[in-house]
C-alpha positions in Angstrom: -173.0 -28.7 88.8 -171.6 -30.3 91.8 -169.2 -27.9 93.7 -166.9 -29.4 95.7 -164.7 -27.5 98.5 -161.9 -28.9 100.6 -159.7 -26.5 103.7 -156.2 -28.1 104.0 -155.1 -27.7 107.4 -151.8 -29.1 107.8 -148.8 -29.6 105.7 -147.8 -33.0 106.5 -148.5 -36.2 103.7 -151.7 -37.3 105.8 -152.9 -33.6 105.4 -152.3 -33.1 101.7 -152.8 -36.9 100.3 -156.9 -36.8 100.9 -157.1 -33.4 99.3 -155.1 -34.2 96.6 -156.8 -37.3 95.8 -160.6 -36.6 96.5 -160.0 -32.9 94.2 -158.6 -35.2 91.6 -161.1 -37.4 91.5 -164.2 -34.8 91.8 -162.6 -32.6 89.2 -162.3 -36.1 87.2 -166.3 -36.1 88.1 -166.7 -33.1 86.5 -167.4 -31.3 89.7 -166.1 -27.6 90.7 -163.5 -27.5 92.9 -161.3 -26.1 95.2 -159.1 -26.8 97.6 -158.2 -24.0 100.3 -154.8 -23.9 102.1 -155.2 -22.5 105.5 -152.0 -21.1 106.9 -150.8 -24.4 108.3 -151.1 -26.0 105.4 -150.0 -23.6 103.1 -146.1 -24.4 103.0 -147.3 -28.2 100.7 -147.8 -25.6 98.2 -144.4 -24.1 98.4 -142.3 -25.0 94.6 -140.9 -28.6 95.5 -143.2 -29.7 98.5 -145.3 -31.6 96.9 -141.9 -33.6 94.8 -140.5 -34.3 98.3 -143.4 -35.8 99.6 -143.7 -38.2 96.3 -140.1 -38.8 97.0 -140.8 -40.4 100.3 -142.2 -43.3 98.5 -145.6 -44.1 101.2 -146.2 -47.5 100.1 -149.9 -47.8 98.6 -150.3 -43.8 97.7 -150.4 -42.2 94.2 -147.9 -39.9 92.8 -149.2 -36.4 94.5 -147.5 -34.5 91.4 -150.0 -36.4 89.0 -152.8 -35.8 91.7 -152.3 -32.0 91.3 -151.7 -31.7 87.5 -154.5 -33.5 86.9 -156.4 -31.4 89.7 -155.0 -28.5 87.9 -156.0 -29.7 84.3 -159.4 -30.5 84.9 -160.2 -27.2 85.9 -159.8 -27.2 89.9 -158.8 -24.4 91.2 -156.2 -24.0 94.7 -156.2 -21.3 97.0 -153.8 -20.0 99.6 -154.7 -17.8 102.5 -152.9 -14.3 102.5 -152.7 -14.8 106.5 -149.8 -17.8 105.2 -147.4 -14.7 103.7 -146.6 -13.5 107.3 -147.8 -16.5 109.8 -145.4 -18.7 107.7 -142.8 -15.8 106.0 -143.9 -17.2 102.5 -143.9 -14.8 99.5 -145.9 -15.2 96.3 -143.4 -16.2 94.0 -142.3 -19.3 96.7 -146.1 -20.8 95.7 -146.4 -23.5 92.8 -147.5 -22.0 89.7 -151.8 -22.5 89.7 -152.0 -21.1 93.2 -154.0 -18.0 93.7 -153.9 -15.9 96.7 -156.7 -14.8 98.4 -158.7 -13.9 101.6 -160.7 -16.0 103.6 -163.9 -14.0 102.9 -162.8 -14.2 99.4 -162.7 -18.1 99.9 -166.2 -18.3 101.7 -168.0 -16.5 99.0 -166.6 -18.5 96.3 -167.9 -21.6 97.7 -171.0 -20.4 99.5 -173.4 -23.1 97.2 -170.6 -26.1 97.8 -172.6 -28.8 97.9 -169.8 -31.3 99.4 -167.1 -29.8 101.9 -163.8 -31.6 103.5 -161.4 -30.6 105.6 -158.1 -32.0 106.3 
């Protein structure tokens, strides 16, 4: 199986749009993913980030909530670095429901055979 792993760097609709769209689509593909939210992009993943971005209406761009149910459906899975709870004064319960918590060694092994890799 294809195993597909993406690093979201930012938070901003230009960091979170690609990710969003090319973990849809290779989850869509079949393919195993997972998208990693580095500390800077962790706060997209906050409850209600990703509505505010779809509510800023960017001409020609998908709804991002579809994007990540349908990530989320098809089996891909979304991690958070731990290094977000204190760089960015997040808590566990702020994240979306779907997002898992981990370490970035934790991250590194899991995707160690990735055979396509993104970052954004």
């Amino acid at each position: 199986m294809t195993k597909l792993a993406i690093t979201v760097n930012g938070s901003e609709p230009s960091n979170v749009f690609p990710p969003m769209i090319l973990g849809s689509s290779g989850a869509a593909c079949g393919y195993d993913v997972t998208l990693f939210f580095c500390p800077a992009g962790a706060p997209a993943m906050v409850k209600g980030e990703l509505e505010k971005i779809r509510d800023k209406g960017i001409k020609g761009m998908p709804d991002i909530v579809e994007l990540w149910e349908g990530l989320l459906n098809l089996g891909g899975k979304v991690l958070v670095c731990e290094l977000a709870l204190e760089a960015k004064d997040l808590k566990a319960e702020d994240f979306r429901e779907g997002v898992e918590i981990v370490g970035a060694t934790a991250f590194l092994a899991s995707i160690e055979d990735a055979t396509i890799t993104f970052s954004f």
